[in-house]
C-alpha positions in Angstrom: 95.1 96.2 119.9 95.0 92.5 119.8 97.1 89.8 118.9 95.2 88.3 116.4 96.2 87.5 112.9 92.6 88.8 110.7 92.3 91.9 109.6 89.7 93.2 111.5 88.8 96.3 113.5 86.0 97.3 116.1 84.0 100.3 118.0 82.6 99.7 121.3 80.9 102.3 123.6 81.6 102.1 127.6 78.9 103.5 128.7 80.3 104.2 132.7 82.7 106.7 131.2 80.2 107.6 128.2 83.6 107.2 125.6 83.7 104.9 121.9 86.9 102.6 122.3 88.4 101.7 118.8 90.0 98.2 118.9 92.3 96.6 116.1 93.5 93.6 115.6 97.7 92.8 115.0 96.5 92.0 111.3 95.1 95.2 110.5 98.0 96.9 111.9 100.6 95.5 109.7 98.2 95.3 106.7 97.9 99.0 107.0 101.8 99.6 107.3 102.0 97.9 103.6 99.2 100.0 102.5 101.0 103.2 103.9 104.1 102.1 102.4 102.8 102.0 98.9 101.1 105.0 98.7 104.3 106.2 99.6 106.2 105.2 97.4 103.8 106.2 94.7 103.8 110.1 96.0 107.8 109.8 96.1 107.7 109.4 92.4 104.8 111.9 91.7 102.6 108.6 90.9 104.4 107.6 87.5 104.1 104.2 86.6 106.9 102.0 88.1 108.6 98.5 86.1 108.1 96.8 89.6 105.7 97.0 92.7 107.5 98.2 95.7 105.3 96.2 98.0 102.9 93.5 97.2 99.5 93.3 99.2 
């Protein structure tokens, strides 16, 4: 993980220990914990339509 803000993400391939490395950044991170959070909250309540958004993305 990095520190950066953008929501961004990236493979790499070392190739001295022949392994892919995923790398995300701080953004994407907390991005996804909003996205997580709403889908949530729309499985708690069996997807019916709510009179407010829980989150806003």
């Amino acid at each position: 993980m990095t520190d950066e803000p953008e929501i961004n993400a990236c493979a790499r391939w070392e190739e001295a220990s022949s392994t892919y490395y995923a790398e995300f950044t701080l953004g994407m991170i907390v991005w996804l914990d909003g996205v997580a959070a709403t889908l949530a909250s729309h499985i708690v309540r069996d997807f019916e339509p709510a009179s407010y958004l829980p989150l806003h993305l």
